[in-house]
N, C-alpha and C positions, 0 to 999 in steps of 0.2 A: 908430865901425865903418866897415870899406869899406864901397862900393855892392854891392849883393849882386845875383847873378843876374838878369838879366831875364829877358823871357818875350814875344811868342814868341822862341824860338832856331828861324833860319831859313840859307840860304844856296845855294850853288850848284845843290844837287840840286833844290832848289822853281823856282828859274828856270827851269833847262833845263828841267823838266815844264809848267812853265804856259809857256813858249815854244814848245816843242813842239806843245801842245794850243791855243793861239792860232793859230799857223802852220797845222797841220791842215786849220781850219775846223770841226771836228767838235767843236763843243762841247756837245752834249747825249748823257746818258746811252746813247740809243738807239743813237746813232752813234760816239761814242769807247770807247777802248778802259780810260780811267782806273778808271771807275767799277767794271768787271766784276774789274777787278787789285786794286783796293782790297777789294771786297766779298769774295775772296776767300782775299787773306791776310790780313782781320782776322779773318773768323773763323774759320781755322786759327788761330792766333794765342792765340784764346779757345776754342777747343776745339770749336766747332762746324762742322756740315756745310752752313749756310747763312747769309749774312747777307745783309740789306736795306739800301742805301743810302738816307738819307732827307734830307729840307731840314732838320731839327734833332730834337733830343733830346724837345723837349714831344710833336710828330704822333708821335716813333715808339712813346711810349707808349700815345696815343690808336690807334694803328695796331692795336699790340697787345693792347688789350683789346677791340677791334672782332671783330680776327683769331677770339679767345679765345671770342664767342658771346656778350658781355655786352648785356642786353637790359634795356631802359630799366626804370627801379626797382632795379636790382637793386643791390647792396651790395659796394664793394670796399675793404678794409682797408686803410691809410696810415698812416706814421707822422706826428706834427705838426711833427717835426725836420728839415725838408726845404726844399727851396724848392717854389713856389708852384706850377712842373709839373705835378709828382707827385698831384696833388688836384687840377687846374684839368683834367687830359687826362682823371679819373675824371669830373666833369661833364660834358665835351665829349662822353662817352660815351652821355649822359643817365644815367650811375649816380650812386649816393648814396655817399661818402668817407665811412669810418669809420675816426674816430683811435684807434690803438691806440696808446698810450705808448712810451715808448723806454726802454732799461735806463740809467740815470743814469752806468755808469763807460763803457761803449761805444759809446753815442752812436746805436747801433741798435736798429731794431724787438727788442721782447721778447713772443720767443714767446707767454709765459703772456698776456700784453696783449692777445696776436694769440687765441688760445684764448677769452677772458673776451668777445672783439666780438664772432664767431662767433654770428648769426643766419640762420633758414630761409632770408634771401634773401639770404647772403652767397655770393658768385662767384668772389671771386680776391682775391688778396695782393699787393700792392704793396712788396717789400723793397727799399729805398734800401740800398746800400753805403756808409753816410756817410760822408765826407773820403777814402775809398778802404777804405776796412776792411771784409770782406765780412763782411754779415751773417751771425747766428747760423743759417744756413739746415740744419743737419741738423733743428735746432727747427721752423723754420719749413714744413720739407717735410712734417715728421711731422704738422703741424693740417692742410696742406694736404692729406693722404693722409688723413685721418680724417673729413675733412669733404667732399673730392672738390671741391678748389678749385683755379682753376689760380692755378700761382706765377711773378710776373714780378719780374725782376729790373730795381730802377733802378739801371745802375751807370755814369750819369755820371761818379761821381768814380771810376772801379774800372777804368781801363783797364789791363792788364796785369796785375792784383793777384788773388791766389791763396788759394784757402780749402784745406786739407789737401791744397796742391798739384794742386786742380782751378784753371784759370780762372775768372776774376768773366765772365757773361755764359753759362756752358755750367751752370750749377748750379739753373737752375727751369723751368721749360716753355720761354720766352722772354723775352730781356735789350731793355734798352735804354741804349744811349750816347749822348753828348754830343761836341761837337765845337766849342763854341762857343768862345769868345775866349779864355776864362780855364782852359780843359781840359787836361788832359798830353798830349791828343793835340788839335791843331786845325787847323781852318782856316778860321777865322772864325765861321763858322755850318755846320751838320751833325750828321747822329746817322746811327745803324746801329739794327738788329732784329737780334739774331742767334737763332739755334734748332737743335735737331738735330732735330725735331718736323715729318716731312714736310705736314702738313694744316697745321699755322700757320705755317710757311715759307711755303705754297703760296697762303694765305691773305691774309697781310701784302704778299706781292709783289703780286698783286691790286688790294688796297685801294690800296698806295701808286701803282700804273699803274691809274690810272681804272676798275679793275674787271674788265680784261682778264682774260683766261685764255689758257694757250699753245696750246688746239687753238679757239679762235675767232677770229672775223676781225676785225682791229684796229678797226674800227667797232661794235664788241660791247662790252656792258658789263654786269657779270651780278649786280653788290652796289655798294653805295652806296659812293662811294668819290671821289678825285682824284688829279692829279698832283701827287706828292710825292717825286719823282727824284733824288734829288744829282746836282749838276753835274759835269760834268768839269773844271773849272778845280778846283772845291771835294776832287774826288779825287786830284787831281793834287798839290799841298798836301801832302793825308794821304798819298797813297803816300810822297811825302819824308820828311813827317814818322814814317813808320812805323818808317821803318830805322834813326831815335834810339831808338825805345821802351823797348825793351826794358834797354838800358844806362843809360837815365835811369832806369828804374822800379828795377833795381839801387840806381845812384846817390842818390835817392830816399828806400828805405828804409832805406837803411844809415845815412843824414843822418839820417831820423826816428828810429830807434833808438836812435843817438846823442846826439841832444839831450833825448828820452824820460829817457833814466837820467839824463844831469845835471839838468836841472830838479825828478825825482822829489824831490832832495835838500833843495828848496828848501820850508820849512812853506806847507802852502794850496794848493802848484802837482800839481796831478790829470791830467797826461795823459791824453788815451785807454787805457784799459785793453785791451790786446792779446793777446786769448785766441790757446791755443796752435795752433786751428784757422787761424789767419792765418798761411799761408805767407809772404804777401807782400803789404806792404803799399802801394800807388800813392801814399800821401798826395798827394792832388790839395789837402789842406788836414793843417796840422798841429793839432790838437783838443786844447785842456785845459779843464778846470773850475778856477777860481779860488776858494779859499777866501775872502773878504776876509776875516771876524772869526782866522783864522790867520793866515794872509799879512801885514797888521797893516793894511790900507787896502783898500779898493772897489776894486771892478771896474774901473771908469771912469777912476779917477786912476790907476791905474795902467799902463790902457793909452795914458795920454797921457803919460806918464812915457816908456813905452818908446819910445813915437814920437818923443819928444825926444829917446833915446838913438839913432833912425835904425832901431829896429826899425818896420816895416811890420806892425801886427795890426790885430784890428776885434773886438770883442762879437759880431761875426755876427747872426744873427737877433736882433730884438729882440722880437720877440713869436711863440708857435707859432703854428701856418698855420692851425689852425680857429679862432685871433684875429682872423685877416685881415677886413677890413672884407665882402668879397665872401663870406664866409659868414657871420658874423652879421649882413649884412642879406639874404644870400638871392639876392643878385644872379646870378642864372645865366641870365638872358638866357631865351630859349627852352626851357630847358632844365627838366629834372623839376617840371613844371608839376604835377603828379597829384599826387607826394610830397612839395614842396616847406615845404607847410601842418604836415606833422608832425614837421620838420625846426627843431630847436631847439642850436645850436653855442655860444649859448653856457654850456650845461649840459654838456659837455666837459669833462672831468675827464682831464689829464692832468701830474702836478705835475713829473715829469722834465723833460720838457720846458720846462714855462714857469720854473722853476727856473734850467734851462740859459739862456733866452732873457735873461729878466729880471739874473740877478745874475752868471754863474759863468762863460757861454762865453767862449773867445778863440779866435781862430783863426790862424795863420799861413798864408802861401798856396804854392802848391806848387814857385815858382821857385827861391826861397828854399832849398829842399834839392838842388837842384841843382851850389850850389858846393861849394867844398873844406871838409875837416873842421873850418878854423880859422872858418868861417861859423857852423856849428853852434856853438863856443864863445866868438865873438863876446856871440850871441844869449844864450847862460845867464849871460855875465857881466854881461849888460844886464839878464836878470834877478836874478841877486844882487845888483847896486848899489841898482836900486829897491827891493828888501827889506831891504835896509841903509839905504833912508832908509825905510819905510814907515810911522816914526810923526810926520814930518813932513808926510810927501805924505797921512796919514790928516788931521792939523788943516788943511790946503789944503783938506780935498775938505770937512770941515764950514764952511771959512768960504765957499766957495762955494752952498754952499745956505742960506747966510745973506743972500747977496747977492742 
């Protein structure tokens, strides 16, 4: 195969901005003009009436469960299909992470899972957009409305991408995004809050400025809180980067789509299943389940096969998050000291998930659909040759666990 897309994709407009904003002198938030241009056409962008620049994607979900009222003990719903954020910012919170499963062909939270957590001292919903596919959120709004929880969205992977043609980021009380290295949208390090929610807009800006408020005097501080600003070199970046988004996120998912149905063809290979609520999808990651006893070889040999072949995949997680060592030993630092005694993870019952971890995930990563459509059919003939040797590459992979 050729070399396929890199990542980041940068050029003229990122210099002139970050030379502009060097030249200046005005490199912090209070005093450049980047951060207030940025905060304001992303979330136009995602449909909302306010966004919060932040130093990264982990603080702005801890921002926003703060914002939200969440009070120590109290219980916020996660899925285990996630990276290690999404449940380390419900700690940071001093609340209790509760794994609700994920649905095996979507890769996201499943409502009924989210329904069956649902105790007296549950607060709020954590729904991950995983690899850019927005969650099942009509589901997810309707526990949150029955139960009177608020609902955040994590759509690190979700920048640009569409659920029945709403925005990822305007679809639950308040979103969170990513901006770090490996995001569709970056600039090294960074995240946003967004919300249409005047009290947790007003709330989240606050927290993230030391606690400020806009009719008290800058030496005032009125909730526990710090500085968590995005820079303006960091805005500067994204404003560039913004004026790709939209025709990459295009680009994107017409690549995933396309590779979607060739692979379908292939026994064992399980795409993301792409409910018709998905307007659009970011693929920040391309998502399948591997059959091996179909496919006719493991997981494993065959993602080294592909690598051979100059495809770039990975298994992804390899174990779910309430496997993580820092919950089944409890390690939370300062943290739910009170609760922590009655807190048992590794009685966690969630087999989608470790399913997905353990045997079936692969992941492709999002540059990767960025090129031309003969990339996408690169990549499926690379997987039909490994399926054409599969009962080969299956006797490699037992004589290697011989060795």
């Amino acid at each position: 195969t050729r070399p396929f897309t890199g990542w980041p994709i940068f050029g003229k407009p990122e210099e002139q901005r970050l030379l502009r904003t060097l030249r200046s002198g005005k490199w912090g938030k209070l005093h450049g003009p980047e951060v207030k241009e940025f905060e304001e056409r992303f979330s136009e962008l995602h449909g909302c009436r306010y966004g919060i620049g932040v130093v990264n994607g982990t603080v702005s979900l801890r921002i926003g469960l703060l914002a939200a009222g969440i009070r120590a003990g109290d219980e916020v719903i996660v899925p285990p299909y996630t990276f290690y954020s999404t449940a380390s910012a419900v700690i940071e919170s001093n609340a209790v992470p509760v794994f609700a499963d994920i649905d095996l062909e979507t890769f996201n939270l499943d409502p009924k899972a989210v329904e069956a957590a649902v105790t007296p001292r549950t607060r709020a919903i954590i729904a991950v957009h995983f690899a850019g596919q927005p969650a099942d959120m009509d589901g997810l709004r309707a526990v949150a409305r029955r139960h009177r929880l608020v609902l955040i969205e994590d759509a690190a992977h979700a920048h640009a991408a569409l659920y029945k043609g709403r925005p990822a980021g305007s679809l639950g009380d308040m979103a969170s995004f990513s901006f770090q290295s490996s995001k569709n949208l970056t600039s090294g390090e960074g995240g946003i809050i967004t919300s249409n929610d005047d009290g947790l807009a007003e709330a989240c800006r606050s927290i993230h400025n030391c606690g400020r408020i806009p009719t008290g005097l800058w030496y005032e501080h009125h909730v526990l809180a710090g500085n968590y600003r995005l820079g303006e070199f960091q805005a500067a970046v994204l404003n560039a980067q913004l004026t790709r988004l939209e025709a990459q996120t295009v680009t994107r998912d017409r690549s995933g789509r396309h590779l979607a149905s060739m692979l379908s063809a292939i026994p064992g290979v399980h795409p993301q299943k792409r409910p018709g609520d998905c307007t659009r999808h970011s693929y920040h990651l391309f998502m399948l389940r591997l059959d091996g006893a179909s496919f006719g070889a493991p997981r494993q040999a065959v993602i080294k096969a592909l690598q051979a072949e100059g495809i770039h995949c990975s298994g992804g997680y390899a174990i779910s998050l309430h496997q993580q060592p820092m919950f089944l030993n409890k390690s939370f630092g300062p943290y739910l000291e009170k609760v922590s005694r009655r807190l048992n993870y590794s009685r966690v019952h969630c087999p989608n998930s470790d399913r997905i971890c353990r045997e079936e995930g692969l992941w492709l990563e999002q540059s990767v659909f960025l090129g031309p459509k003969r990339d996408m059919e690169d990549i499926a003939r690379a997987f039909a040759k490994v399926h054409d040797h599969a009962p080969a590459l299956a006797a490699w992979a037992r004589k290697q666990k011989r060795v």
